[in-house]
N, CA, C and O of each residue as an XYZ file, in Angstrom:
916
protein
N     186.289    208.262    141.429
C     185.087    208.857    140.839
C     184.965    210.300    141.332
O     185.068    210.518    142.540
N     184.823    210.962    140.760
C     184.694    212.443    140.837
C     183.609    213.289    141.623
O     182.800    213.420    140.704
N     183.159    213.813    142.472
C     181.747    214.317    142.980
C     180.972    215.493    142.213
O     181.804    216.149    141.586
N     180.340    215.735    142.128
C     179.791    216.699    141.988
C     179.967    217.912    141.910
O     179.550    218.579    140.963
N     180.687    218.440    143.007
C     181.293    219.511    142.874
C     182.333    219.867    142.009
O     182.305    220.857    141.277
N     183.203    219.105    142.085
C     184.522    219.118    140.769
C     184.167    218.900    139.784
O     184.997    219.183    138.920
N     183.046    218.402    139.341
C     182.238    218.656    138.115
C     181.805    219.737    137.923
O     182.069    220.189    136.809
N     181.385    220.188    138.396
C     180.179    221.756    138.428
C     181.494    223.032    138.211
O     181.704    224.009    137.493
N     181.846    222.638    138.803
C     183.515    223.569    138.720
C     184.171    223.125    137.543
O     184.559    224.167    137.015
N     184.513    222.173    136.837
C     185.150    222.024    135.574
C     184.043    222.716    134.536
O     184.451    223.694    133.909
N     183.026    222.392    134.368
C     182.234    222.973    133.888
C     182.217    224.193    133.629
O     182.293    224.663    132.494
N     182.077    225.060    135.055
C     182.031    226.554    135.262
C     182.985    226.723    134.394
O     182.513    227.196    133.361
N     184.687    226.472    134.302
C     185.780    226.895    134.221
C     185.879    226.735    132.392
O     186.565    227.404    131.619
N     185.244    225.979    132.189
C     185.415    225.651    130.604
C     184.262    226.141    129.876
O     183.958    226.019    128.690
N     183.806    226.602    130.643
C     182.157    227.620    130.191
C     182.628    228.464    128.972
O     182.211    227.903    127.959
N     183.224    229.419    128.708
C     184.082    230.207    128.455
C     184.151    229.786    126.885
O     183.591    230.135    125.846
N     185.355    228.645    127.364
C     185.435    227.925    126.013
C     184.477    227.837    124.942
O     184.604    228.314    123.814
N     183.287    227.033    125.508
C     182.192    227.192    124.866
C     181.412    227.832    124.104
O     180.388    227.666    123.440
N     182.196    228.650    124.382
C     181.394    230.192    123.861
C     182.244    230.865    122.771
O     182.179    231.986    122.267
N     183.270    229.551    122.521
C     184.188    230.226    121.349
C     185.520    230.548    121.240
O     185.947    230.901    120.140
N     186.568    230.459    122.606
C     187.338    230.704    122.705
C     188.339    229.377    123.025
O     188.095    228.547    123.901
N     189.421    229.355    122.203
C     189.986    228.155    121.645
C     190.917    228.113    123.213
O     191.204    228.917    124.100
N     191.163    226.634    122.905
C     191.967    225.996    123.910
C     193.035    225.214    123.501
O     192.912    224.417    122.571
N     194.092    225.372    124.120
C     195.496    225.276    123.719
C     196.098    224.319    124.846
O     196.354    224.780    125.959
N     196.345    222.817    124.500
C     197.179    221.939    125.420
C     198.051    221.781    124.895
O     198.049    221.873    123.668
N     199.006    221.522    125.488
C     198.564    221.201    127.330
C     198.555    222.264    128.249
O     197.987    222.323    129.339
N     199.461    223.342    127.506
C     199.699    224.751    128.207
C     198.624    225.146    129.026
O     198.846    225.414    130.207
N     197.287    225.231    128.474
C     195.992    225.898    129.494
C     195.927    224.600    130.281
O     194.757    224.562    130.661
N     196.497    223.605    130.695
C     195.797    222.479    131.626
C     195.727    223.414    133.270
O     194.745    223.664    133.969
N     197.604    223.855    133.533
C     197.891    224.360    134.864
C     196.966    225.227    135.515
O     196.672    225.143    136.707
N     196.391    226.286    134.493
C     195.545    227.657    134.595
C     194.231    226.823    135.073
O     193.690    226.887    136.177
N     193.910    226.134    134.111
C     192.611    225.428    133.888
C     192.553    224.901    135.646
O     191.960    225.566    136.495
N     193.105    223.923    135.875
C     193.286    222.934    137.456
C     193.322    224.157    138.178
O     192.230    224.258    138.739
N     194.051    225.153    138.445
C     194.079    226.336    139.168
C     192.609    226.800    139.222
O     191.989    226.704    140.281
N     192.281    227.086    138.586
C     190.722    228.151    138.645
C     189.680    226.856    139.272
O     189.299    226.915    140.441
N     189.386    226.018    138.611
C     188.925    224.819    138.960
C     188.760    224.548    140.685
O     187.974    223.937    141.409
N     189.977    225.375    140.860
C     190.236    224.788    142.664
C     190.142    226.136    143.730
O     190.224    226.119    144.958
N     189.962    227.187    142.909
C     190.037    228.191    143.297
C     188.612    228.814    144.424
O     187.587    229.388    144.055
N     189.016    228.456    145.799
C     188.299    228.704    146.653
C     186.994    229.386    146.318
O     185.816    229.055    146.454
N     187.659    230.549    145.788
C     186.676    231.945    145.467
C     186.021    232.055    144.124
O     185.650    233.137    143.670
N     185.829    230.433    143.236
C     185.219    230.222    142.124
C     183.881    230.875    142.605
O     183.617    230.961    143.805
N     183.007    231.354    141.574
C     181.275    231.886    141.844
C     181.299    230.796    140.537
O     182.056    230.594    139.588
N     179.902    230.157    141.092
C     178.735    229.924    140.192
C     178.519    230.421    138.818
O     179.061    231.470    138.472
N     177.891    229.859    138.140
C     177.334    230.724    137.065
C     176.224    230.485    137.699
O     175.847    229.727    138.593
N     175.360    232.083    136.406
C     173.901    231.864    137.274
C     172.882    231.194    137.111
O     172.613    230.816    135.970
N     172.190    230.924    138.003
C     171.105    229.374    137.895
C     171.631    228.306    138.554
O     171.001    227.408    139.113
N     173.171    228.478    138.440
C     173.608    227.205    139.338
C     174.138    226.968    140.813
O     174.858    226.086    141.282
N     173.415    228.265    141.472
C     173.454    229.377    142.938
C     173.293    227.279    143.687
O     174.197    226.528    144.054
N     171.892    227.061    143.624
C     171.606    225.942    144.616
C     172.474    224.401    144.529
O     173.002    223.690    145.384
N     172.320    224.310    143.091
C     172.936    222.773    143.133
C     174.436    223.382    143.531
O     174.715    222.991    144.664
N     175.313    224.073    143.061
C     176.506    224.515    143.072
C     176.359    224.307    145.129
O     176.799    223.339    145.751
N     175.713    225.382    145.677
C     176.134    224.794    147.439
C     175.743    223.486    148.168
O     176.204    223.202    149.273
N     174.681    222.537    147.350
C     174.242    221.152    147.884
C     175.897    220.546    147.237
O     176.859    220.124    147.878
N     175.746    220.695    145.953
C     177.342    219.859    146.004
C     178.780    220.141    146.738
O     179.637    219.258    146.775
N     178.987    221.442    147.322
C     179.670    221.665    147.858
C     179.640    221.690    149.076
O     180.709    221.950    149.628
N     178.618    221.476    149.806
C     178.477    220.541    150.899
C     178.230    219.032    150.953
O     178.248    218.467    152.046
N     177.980    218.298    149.729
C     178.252    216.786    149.712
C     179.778    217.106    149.884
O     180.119    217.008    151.062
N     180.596    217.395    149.190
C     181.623    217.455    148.811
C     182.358    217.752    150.546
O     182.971    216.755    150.928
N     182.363    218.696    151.365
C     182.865    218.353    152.650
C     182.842    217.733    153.499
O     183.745    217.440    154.283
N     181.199    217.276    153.448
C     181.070    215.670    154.397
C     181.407    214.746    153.750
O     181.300    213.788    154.514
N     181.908    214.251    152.400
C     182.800    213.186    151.877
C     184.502    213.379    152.458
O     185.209    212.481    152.915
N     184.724    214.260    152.344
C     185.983    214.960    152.556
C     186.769    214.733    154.199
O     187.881    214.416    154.621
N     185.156    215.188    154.882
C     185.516    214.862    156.520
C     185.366    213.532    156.590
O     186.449    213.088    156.974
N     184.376    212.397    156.375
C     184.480    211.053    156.559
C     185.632    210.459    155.790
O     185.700    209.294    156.182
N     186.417    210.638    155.040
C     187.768    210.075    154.384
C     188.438    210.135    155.608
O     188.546    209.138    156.322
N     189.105    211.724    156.042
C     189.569    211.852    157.219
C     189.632    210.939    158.428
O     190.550    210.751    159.226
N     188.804    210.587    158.378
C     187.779    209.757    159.948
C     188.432    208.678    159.539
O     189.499    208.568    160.143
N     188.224    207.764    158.702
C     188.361    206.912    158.033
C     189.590    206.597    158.065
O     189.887    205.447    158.385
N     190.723    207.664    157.701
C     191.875    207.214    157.245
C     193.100    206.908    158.921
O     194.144    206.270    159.054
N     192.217    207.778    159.946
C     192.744    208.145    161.220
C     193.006    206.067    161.769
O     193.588    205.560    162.728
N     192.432    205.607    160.881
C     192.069    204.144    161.623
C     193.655    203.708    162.048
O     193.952    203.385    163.199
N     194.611    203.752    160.937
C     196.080    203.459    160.890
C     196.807    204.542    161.012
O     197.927    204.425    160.516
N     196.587    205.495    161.466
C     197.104    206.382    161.586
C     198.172    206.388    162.580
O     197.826    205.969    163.685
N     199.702    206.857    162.428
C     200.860    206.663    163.497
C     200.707    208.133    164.314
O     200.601    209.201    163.711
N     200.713    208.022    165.670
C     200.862    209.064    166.590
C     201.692    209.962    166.610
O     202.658    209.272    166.935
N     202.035    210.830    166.531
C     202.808    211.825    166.704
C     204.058    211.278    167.215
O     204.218    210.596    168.227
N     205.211    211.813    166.081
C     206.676    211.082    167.450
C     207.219    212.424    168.806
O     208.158    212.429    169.602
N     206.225    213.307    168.560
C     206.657    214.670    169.085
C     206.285    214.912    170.299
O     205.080    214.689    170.405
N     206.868    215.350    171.495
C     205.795    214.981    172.720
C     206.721    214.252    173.699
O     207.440    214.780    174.548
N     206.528    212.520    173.349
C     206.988    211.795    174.390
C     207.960    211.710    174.328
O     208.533    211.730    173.239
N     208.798    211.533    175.862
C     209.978    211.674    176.163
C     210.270    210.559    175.933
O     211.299    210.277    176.548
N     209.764    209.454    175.146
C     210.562    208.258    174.729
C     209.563    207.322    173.464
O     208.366    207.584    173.578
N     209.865    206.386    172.409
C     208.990    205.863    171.345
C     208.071    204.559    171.849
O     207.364    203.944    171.050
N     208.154    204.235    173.159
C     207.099    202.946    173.626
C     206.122    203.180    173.348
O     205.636    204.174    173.887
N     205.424    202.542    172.530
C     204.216    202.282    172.236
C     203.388    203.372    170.951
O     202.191    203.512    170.702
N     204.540    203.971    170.369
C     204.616    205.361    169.545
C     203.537    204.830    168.136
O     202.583    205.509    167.757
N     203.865    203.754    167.631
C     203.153    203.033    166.442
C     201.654    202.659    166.976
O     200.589    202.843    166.387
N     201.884    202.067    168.289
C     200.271    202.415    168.738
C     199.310    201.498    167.710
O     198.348    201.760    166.987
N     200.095    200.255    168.032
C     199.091    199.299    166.684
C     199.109    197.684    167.333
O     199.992    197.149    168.005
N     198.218    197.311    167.017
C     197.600    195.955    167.669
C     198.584    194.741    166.773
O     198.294    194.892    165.586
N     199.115    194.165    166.850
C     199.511    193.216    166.327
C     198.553    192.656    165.768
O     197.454    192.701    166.319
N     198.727    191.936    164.442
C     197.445    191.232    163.991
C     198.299    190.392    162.864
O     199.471    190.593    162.545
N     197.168    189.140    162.215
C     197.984    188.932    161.040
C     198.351    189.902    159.898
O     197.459    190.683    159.569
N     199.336    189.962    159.352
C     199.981    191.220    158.431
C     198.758    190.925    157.321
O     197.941    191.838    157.200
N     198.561    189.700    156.486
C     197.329    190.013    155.572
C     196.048    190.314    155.893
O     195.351    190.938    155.093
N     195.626    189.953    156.974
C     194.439    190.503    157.865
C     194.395    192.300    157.898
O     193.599    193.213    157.678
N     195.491    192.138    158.230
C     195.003    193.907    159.081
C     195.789    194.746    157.630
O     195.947    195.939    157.891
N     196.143    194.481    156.631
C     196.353    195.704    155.469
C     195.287    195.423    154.892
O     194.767    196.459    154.477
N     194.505    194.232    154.582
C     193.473    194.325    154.227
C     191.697    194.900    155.023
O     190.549    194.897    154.577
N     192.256    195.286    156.226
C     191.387    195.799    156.827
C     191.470    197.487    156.932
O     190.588    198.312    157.173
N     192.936    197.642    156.641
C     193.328    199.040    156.603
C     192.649    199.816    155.095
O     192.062    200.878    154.885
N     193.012    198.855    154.380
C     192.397    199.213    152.945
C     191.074    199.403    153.006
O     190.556    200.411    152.526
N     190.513    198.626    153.496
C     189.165    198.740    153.563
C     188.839    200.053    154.345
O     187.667    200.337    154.095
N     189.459    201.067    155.281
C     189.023    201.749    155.409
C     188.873    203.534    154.761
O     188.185    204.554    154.787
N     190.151    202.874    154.196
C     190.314    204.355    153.769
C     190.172    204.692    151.984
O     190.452    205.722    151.371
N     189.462    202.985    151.338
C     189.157    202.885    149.843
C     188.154    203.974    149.697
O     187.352    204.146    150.615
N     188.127    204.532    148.913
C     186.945    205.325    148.604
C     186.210    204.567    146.897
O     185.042    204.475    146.520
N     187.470    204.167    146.252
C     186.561    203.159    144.918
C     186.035    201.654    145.160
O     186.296    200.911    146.106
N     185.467    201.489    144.374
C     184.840    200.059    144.150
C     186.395    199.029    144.111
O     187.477    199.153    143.538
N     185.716    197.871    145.168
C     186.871    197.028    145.109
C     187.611    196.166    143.331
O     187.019    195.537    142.454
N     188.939    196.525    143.464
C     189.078    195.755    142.020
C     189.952    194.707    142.245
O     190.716    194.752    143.209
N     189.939    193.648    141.381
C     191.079    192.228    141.517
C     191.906    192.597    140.630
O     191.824    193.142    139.529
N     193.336    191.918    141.785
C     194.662    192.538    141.124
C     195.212    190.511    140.331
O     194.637    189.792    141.148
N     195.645    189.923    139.712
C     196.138    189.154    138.980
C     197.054    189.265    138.636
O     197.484    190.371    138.307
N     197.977    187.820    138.536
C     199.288    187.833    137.564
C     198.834    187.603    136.214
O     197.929    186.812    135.947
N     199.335    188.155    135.530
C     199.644    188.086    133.981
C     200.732    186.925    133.573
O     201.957    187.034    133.514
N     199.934    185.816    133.320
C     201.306    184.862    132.556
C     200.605    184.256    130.794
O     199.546    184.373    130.176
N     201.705    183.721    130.618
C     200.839    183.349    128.968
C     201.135    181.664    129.333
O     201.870    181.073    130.124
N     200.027    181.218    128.185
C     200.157    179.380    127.874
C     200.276    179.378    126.725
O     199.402    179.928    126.056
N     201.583    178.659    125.980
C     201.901    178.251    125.147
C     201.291    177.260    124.405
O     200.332    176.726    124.962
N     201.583    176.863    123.293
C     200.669    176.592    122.312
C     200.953    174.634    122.919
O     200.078    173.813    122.643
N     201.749    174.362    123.406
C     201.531    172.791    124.730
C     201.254    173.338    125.760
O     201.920    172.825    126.659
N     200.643    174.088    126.107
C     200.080    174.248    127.519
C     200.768    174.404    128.342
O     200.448    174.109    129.494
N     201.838    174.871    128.058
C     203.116    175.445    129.532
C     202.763    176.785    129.589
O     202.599    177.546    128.635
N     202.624    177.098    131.168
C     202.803    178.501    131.536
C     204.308    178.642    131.382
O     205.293    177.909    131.468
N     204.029    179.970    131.105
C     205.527    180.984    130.970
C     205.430    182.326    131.193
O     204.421    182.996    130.970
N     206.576    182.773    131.676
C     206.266    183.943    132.189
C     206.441    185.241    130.485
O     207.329    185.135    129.639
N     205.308    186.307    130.480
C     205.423    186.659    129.405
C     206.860    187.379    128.635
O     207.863    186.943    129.201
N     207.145    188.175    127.714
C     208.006    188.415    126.988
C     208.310    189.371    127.637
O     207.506    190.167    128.121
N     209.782    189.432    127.753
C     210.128    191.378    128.030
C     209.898    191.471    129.406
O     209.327    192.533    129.654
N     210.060    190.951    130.173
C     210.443    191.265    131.711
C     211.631    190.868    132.334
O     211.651    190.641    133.544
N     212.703    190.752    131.570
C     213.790    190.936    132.482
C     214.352    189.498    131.930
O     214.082    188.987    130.843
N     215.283    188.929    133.054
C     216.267    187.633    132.527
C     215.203    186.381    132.832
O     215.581    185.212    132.752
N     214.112    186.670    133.118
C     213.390    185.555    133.555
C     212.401    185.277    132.333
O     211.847    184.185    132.210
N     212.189    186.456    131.328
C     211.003    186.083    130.414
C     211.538    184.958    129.243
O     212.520    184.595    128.595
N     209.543    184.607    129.600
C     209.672    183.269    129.017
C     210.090    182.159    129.676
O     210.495    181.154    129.092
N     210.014    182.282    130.937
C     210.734    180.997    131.904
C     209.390    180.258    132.103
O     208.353    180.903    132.256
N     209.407    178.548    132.101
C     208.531    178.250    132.095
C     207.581    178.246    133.441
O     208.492    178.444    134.246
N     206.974    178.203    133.861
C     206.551    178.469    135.250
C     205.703    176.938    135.999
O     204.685    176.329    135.671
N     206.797    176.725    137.217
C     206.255    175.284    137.733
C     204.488    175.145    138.070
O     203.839    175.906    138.787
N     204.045    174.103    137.417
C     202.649    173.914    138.039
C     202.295    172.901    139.267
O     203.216    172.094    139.387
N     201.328    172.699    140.150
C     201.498    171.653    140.817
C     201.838    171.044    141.866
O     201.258    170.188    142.533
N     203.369    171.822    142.029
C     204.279    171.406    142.759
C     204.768    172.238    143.662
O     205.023    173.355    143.213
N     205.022    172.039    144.987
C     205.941    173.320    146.080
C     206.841    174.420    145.342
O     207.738    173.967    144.631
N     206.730    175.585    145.413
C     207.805    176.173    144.893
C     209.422    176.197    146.118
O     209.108    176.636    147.224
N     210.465    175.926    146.040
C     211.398    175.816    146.604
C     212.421    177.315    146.997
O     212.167    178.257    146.247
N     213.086    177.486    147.654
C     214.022    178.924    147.618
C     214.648    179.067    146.576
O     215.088    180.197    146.365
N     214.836    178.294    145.848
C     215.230    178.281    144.401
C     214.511    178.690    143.492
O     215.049    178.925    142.411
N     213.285    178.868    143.629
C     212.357    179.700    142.484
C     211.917    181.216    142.935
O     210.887    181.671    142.440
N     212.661    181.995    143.849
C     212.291    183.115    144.441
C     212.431    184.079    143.489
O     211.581    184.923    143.204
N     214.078    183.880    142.742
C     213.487    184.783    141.659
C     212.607    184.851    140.395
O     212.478    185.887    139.743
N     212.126    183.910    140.150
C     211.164    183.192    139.394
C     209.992    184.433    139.731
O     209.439    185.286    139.037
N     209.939    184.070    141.092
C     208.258    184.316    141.847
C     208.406    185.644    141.999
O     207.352    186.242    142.213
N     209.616    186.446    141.945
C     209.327    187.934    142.064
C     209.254    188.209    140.956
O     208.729    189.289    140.684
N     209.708    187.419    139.959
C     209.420    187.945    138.262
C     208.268    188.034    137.863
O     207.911    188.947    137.120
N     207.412    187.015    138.325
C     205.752    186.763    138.159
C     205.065    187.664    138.779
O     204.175    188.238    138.152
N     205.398    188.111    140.603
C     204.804    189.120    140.666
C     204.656    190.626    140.513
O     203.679    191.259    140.913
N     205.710    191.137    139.901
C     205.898    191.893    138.727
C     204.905    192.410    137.799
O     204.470    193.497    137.417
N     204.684    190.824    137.545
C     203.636    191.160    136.392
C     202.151    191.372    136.649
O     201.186    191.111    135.931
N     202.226    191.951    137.944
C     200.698    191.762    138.434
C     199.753    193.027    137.690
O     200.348    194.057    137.372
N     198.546    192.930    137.477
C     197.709    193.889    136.511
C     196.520    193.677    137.158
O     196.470    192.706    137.913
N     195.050    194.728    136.963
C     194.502    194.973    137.769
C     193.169    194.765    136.640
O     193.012    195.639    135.788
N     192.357    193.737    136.677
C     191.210    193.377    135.952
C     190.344    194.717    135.722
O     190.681    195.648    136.452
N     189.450    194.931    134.969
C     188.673    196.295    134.392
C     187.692    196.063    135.374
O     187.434    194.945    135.822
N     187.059    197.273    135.764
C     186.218    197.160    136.956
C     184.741    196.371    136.808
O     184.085    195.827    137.696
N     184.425    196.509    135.267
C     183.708    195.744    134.750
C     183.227    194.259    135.277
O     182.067    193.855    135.191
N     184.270    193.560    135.808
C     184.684    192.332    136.219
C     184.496    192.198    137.701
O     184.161    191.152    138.257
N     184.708    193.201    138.223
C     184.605    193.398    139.482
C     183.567    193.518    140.741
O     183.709    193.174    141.914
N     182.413    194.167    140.024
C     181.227    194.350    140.709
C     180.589    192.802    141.529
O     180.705    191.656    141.096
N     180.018    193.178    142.613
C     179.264    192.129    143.167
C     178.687    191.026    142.580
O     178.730    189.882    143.034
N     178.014    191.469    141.317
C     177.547    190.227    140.569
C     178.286    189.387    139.962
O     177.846    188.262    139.723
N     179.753    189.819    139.533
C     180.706    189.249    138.960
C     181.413    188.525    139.519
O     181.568    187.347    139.195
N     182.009    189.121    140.518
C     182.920    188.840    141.063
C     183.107    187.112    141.501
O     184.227    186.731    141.162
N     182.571    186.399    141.929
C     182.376    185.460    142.142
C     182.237    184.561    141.444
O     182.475    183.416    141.829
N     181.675    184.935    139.836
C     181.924    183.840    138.603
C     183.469    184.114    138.033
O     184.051    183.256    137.370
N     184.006    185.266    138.329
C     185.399    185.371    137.765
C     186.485    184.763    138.139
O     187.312    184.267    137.373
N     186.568    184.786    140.242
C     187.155    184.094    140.646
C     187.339    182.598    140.547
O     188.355    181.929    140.358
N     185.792    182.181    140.769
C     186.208    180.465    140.289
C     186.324    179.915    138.961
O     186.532    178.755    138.607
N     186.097    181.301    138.087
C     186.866    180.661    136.610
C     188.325    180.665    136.953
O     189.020    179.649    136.970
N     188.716    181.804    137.209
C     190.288    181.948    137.611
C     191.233    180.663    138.414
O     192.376    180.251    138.216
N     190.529    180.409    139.054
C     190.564    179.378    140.357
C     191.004    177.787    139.344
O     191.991    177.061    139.462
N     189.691    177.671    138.275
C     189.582    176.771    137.352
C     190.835    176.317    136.660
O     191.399    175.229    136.543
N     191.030    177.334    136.312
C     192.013    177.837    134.699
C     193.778    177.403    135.093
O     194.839    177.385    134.469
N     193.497    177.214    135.947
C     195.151    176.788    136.500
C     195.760    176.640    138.131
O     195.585    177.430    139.058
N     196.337    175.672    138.131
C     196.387    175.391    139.360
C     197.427    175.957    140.142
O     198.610    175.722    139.893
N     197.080    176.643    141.016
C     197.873    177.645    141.962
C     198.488    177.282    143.049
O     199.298    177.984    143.655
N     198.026    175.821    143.452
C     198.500    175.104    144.989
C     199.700    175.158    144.856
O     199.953    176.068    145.645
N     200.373    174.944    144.559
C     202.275    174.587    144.827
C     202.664    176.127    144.965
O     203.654    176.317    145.671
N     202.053    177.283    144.409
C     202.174    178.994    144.629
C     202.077    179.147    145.799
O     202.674    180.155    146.176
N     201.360    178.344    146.927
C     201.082    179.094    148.371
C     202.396    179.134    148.988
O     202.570    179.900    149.936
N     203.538    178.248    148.476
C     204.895    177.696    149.628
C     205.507    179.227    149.275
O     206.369    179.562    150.087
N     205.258    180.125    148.329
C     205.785    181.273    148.065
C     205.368    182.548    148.300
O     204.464    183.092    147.666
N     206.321    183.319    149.662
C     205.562    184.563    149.715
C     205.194    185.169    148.693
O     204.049    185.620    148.713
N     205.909    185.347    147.651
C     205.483    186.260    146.653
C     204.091    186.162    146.068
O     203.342    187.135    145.990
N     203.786    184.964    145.669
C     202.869    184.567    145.176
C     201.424    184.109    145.933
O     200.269    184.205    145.519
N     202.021    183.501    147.378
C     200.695    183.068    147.999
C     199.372    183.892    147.977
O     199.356    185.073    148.323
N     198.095    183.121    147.493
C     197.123    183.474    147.778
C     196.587    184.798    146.463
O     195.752    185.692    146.597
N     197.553    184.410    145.103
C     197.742    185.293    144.445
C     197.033    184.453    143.144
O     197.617    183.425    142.802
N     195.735    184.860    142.364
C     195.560    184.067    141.235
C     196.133    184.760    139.534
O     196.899    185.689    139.280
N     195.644    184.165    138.963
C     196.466    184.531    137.529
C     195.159    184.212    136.186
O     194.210    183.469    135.937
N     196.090    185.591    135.508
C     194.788    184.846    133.958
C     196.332    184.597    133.217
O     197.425    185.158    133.294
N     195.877    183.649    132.603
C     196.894    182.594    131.335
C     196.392    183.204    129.875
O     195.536    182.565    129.263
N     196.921    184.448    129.306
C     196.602    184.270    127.916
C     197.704    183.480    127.225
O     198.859    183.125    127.459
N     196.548    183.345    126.004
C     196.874    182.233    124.415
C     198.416    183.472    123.743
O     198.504    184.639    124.124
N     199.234    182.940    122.932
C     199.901    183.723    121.908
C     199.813    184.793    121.186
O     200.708    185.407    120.607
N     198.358    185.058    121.259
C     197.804    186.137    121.125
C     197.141    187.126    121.707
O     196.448    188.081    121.356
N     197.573    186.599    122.789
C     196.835    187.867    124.223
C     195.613    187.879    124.441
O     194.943    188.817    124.874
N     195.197    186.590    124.081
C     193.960    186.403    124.538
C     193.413    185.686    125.604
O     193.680    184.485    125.559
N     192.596    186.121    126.737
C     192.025    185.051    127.587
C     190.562    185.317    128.015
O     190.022    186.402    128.234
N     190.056    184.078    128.081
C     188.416    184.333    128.551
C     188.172    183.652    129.925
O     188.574    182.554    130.309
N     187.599    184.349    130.413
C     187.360    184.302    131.873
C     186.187    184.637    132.500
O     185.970    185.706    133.070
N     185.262    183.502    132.362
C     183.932    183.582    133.040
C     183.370    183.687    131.509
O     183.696    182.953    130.576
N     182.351    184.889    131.470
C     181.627    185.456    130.215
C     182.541    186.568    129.992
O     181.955    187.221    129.128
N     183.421    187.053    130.209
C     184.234    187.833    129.757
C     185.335    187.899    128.939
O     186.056    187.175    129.625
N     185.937    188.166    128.123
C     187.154    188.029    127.315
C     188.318    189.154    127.332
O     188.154    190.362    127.160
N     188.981    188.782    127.467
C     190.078    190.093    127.451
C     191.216    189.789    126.628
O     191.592    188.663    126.304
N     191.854    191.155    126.244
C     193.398    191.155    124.730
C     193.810    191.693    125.570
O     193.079    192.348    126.314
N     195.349    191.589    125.773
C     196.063    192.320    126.206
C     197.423    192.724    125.144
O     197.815    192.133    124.137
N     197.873    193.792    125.717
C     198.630    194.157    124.711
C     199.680    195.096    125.573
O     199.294    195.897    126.425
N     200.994    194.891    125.245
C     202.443    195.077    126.490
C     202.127    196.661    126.292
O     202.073    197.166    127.414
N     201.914    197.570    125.339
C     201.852    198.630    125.003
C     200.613    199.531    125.404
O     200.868    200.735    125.355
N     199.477    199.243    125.746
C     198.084    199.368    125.706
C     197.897    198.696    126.918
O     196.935    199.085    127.580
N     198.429    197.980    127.279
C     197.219    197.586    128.228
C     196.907    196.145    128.164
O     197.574    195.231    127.678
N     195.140    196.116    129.071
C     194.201    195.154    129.332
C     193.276    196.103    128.604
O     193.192    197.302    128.867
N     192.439    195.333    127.465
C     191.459    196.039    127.087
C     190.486    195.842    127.480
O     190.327    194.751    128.026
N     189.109    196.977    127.392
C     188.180    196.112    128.301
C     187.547    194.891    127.752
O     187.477    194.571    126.566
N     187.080    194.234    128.820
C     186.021    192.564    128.251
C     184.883    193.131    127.584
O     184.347    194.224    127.766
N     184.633    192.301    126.864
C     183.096    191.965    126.483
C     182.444    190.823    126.751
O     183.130    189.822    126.960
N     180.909    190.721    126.804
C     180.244    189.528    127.546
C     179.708    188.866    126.446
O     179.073    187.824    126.602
């Protein structure tokens, strides 16, 4: 999401335009991003006050990222006369602590990431069309996955896609998951790194799936379009 300031500044910079003078892409994009960033941009006038409140939101966002990001941060290898203790990091569980790392240095709203598989018109998952020597493989339900389905399970997670944020918010979130949860059974997925702890939406033949009050098309070319309720 964008602040304030980089607004006020796109603005400034396309002011111009406005006033009549044509714009030519993609060629003016470089010029355009340049001026945009250009330290020594001025204001237009009238916009003297909000223009320095946003540009001081804009550095105390800037310094707390910083702060923030220092959490995982690796030490310098420069210095010590030897690498003991150079990574300077607590052992922890590996899904524990990237998910704690993330958490510090996210600046967007959390979003759910999903596999993409389709259900056939008997109700077999399969993995969708066009991914490699595996599409269309039917995908085990139920049951342990074995070392024998590894490449299976890296084919599936592959296909991972990232729900519209729509879906995502606090109020949602929690009717989406246990539809998800619902919609197909994931237990025999945990015996597999790839997959453990990983849920999935199942669209119909037509790229369709509904999930919670939401509905979504997908389309290999386009996308996830957004839901409607």
């Amino acid at each position: 999401m964008y602040g304030a300031s980089r607004l006020l500044r796109s603005a400034a910079v396309l002011a111009e335009y406005q006033a009549g003078k044509s714009l030519a892409l993609p060629q003016d994009i470089p010029p355009l991003v340049r001026s945009g960033y250009d330290p020594g941009l001025r204001p237009p006038n009238g916009w003297e006050s909000q223009w320095a409140y946003a540009a001081r939101e804009a550095a105390l966002k800037t310094r707390s990222q910083r702060e923030r990001a220092k959490t995982f941060l690796i030490s310098s290898p420069i210095g010590p006369m030897c690498l003991n203790g150079w990574l300077g990091l607590e052992a922890q569980d590996p899904d524990t602590s990237e998910a704690q790392g993330r958490s510090q240095v996210r600046d967007s709203e959390d979003g759910l990431e999903v596999l993409a598989v389709c259900r056939d018109d008997d109700g077999v998952l399969r993995l969708p069309p066009d991914v490699g020597p595996y599409s269309g493989r039917a995908i085990p339900v139920g049951v342990d996955w074995s070392p024998a389905d590894e490449g299976l399970a890296r084919a599936m997670a592959a296909c991972t896609l990232r729900l519209p944020q729509s879906m995502c918010h606090p109020g949602a979130t929690d009717r989406v998951i246990g539809s998800l949860e619902r919609q197909v059974d994931h237990s025999g997925w945990q015996a597999s790194h790839w997959l453990r702890g990983q849920l999935s939406v199942a669209f119909d033949r037509h790229g369709v799936a509904t999930i919670a009050a939401f509905q979504l098309q997908y389309d290999q070319e386009r996308g996830i379009a957004c839901p409607s309720t």
